[in-house]
C-alpha positions as a LaTeX table, in Angstrom:
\begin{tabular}{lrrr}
\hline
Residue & $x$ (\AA) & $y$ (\AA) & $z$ (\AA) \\
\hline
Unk1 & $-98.36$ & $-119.71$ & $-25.37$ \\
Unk2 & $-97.27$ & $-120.05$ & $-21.79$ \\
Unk3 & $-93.96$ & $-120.98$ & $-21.00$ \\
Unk4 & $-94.55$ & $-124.59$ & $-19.70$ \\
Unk5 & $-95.84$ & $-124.95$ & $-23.22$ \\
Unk6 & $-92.60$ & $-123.35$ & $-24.92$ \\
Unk7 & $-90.68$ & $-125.26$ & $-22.71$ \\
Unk8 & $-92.46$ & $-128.67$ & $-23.46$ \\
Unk9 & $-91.86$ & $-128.20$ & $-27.54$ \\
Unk10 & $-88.18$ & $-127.21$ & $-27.00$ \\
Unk11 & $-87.71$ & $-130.63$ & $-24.66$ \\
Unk12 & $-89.81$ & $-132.36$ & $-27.48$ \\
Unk13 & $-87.66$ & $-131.49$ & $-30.12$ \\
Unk14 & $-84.53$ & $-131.78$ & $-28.57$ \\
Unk15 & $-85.62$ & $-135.38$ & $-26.97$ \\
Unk16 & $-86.82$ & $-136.24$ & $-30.04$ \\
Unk17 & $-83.09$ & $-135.60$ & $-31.67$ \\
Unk18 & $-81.63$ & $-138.36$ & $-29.46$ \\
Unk19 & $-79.78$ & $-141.64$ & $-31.06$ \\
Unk20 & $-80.58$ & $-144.71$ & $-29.30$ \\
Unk21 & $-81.07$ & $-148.18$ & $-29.90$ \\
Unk22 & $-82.41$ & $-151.09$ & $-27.79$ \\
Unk23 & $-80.31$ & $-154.02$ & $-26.85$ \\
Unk24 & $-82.89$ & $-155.77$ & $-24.92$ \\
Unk25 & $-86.12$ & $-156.73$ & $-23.96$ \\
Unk26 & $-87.22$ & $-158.77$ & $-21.19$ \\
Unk27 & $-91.28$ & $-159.53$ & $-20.24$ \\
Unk28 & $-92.51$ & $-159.61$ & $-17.10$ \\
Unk29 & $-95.64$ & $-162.08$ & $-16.67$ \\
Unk30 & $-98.50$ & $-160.62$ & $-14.56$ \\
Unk31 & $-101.67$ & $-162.47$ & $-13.54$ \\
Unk32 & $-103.46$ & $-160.90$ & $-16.69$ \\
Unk33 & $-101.96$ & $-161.86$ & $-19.53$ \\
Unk34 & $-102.08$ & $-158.30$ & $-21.00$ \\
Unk35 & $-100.89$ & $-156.43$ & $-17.92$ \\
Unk36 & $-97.52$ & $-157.62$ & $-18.60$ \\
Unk37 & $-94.55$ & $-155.44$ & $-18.17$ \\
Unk38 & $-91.63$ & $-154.82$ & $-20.06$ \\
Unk39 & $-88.08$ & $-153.90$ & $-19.11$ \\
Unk40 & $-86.41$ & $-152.39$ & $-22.44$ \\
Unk41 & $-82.31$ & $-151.66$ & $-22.40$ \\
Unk42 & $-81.45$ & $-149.02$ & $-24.06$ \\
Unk43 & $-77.60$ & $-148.03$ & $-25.75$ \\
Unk44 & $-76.64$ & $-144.32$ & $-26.66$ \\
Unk45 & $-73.84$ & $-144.64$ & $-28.92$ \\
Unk46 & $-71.04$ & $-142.48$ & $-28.70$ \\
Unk47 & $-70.77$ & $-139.79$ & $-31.62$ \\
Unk48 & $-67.56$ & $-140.59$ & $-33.81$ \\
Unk49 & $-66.32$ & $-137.18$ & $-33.79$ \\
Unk50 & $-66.61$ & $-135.96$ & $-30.17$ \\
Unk51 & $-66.82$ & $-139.27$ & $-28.06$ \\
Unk52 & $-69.59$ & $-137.94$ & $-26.40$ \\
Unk53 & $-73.18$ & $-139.79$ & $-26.21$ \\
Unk54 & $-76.02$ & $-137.29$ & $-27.15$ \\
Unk55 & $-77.44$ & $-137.56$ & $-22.91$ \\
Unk56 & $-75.16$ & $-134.76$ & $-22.30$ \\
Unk57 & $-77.21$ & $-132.52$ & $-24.48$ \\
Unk58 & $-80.74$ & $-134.45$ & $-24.65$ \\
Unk59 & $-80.90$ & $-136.51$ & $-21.54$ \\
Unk60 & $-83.95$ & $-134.07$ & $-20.10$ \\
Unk61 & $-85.53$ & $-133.98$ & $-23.62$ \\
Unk62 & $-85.76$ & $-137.77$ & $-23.81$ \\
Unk63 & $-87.30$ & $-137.98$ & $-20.63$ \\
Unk64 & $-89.91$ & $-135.42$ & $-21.59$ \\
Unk65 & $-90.90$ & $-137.66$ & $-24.77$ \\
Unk66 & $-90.90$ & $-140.89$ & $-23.51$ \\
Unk67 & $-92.91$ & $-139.15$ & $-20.17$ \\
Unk68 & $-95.88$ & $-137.42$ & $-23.06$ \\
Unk69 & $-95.87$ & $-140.81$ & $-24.75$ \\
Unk70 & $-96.49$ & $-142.89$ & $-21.45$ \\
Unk71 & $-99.03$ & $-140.23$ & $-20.48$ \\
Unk72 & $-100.96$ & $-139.95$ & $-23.87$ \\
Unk73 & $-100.99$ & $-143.94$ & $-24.06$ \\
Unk74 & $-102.23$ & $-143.80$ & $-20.05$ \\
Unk75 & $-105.66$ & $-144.73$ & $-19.06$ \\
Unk76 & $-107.59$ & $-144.71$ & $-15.56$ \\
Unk77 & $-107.28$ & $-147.55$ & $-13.40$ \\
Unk78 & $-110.08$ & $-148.20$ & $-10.46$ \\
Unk79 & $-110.64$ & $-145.06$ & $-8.31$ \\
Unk80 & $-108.05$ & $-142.98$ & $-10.78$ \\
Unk81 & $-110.86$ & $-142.25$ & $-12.96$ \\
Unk82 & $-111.94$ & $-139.07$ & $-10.89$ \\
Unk83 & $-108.92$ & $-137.25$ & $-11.82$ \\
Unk84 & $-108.54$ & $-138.03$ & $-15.29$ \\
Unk85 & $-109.17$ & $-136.01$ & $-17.96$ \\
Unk86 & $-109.39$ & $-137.17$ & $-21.59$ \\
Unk87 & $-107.48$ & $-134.21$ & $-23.61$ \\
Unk88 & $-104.77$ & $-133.72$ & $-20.62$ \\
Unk89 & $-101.07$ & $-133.32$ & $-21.61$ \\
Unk90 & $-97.95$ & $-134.28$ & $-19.79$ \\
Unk91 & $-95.92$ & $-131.01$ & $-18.66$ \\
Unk92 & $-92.78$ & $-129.79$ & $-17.43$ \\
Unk93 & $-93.84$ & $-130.03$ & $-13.98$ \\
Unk94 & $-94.91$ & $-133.31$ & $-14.35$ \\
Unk95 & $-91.64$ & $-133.79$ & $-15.40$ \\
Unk96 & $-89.71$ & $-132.17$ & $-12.60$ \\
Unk97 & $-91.86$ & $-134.17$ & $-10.25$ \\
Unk98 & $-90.91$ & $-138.03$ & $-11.27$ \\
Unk99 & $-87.22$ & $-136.76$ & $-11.57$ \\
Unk100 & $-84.56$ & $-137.50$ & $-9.23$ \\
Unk101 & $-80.33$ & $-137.83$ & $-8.91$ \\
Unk102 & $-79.34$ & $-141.00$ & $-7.33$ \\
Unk103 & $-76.12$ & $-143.44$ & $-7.38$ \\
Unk104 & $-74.76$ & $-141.57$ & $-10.30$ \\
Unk105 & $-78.05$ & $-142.07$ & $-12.52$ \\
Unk106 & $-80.64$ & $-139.84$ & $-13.80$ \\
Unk107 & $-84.07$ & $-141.43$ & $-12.77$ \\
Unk108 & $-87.59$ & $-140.76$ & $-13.92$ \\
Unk109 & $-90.64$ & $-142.78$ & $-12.48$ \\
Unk110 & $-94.05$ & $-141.64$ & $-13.04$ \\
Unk111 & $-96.59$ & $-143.91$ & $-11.35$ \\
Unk112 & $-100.30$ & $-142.23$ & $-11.15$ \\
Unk113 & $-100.43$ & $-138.54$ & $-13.05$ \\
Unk114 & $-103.42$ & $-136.66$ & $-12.85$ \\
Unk115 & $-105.86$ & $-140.07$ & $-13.14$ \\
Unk116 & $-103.50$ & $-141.93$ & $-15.66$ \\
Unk117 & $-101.71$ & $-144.87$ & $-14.90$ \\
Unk118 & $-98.44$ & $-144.28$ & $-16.14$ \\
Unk119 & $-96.22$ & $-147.46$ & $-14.28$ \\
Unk120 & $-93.19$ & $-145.99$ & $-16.37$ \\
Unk121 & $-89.84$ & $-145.49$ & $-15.25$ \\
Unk122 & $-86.78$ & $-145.21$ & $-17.05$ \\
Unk123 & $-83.26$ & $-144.58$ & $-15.88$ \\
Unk124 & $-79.74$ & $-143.13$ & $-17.56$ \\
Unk125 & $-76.19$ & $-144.16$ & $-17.15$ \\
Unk126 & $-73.48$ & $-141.08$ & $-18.01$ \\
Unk127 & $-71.79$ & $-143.92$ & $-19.80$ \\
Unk128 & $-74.57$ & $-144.25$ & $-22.33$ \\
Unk129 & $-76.96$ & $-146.62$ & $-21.59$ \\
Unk130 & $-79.96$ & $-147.08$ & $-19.98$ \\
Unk131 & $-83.63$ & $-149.14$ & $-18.67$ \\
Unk132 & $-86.98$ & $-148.64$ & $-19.65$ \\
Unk133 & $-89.60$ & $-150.31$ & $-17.52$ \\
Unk134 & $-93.40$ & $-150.44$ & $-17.15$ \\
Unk135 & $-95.77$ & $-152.47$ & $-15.46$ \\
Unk136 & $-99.32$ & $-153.41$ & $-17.00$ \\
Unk137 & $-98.44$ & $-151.52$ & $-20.14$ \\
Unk138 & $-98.29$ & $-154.22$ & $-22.80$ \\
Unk139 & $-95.82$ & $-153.72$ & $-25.90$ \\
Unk140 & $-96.72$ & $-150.23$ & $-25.59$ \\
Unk141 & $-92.87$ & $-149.25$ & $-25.04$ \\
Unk142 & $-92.01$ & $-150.61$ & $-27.53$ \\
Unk143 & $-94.33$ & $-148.41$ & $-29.90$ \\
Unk144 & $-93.01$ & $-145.54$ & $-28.48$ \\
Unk145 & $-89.07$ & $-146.36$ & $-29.31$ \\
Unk146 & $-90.71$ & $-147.41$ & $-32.72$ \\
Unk147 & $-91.96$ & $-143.86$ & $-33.78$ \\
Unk148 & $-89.02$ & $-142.16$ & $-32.08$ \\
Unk149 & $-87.36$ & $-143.99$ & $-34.31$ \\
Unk150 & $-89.15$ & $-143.21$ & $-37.19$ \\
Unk151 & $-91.58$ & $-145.86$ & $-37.55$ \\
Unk152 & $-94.56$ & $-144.22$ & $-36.74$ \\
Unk153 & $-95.17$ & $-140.42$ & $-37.56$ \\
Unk154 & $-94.22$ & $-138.02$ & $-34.24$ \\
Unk155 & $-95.71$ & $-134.86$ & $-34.56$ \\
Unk156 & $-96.57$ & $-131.94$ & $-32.66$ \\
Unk157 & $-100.01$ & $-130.87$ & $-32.13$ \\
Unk158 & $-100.70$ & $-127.75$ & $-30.34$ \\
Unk159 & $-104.53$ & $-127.98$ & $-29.42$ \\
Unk160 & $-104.64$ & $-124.03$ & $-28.59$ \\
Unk161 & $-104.96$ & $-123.08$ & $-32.06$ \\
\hline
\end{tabular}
């Protein structure tokens, strides 16, 4: 297994660890009614005992999952279908590459990966909280937090064996 790959479970399981719950939704209206978008706030409660919101430990892991989850969901728009490939995964370095450290926040925004239309970004506070958005993505978000939560069964699948 390479290490992208080893890496990519560990951030899986540890993002998958993560408490959360959403305090908000708000819909954005497009043109077509099912390319709407959705901006999702999100609360990381503080653990009793140490104070401490799990994004010091799981921030990157969280960001991993909901990054494979926007991915997997992702389809080609227009001229995107040249690149994409159906049994793709999302990877570390896809990661790295929509990260970045600005006015105090951790911010991820993946647009166009590898043929799929992502439109997801999703920022996090130090003080615990934090934004989901997506354009022309439909409730789809919201399915994610779902089987994070427990909803819907989250699994691995390694498709090497």
């Amino acid at each position: 297994m390479s290490m992208d790959r080893t890496a990519g479970f560990e951030l899986l399981r540890s993002g998958t660890l993560v408490e959360f719950e959403i305090s908000g939704t708000q819909i954005h209206e497009s043109t077509d009614p099912a390319e709407f978008g959705l901006d999702i706030e999100l609360n990381f409660p503080a653990d009793p005992d140490s104070e401490e919101n799990d994004l010091g430990w799981g921030a990157f892991g969280f960001l991993f999952v909901i990054g494979s989850l926007s991915f997997a969901d992702a389809r080609p728009r227009e001229s995107s279908t040249i690149e994409y490939v159906q049994n793709d995964e999302f990877q570390v370095g896809d990661l790295m590459q929509c990260l970045r450290w600005e006015d105090g926040k951790l911010k991820f925004s993946a647009d166009y990966i590898r043929g799929r239309r992502m439109k997801t970004d999703l920022v996090l506070r130090p003080e615990g909280t934090g934004r989901l958005t997506t354009a022309g993505r439909g409730k789809a978000p919201l399915l994610w937090l779902e089987r994070l939560k427990g909803k819907k069964l989250l699994q691995i699948v390694d498709s090497t064996s």
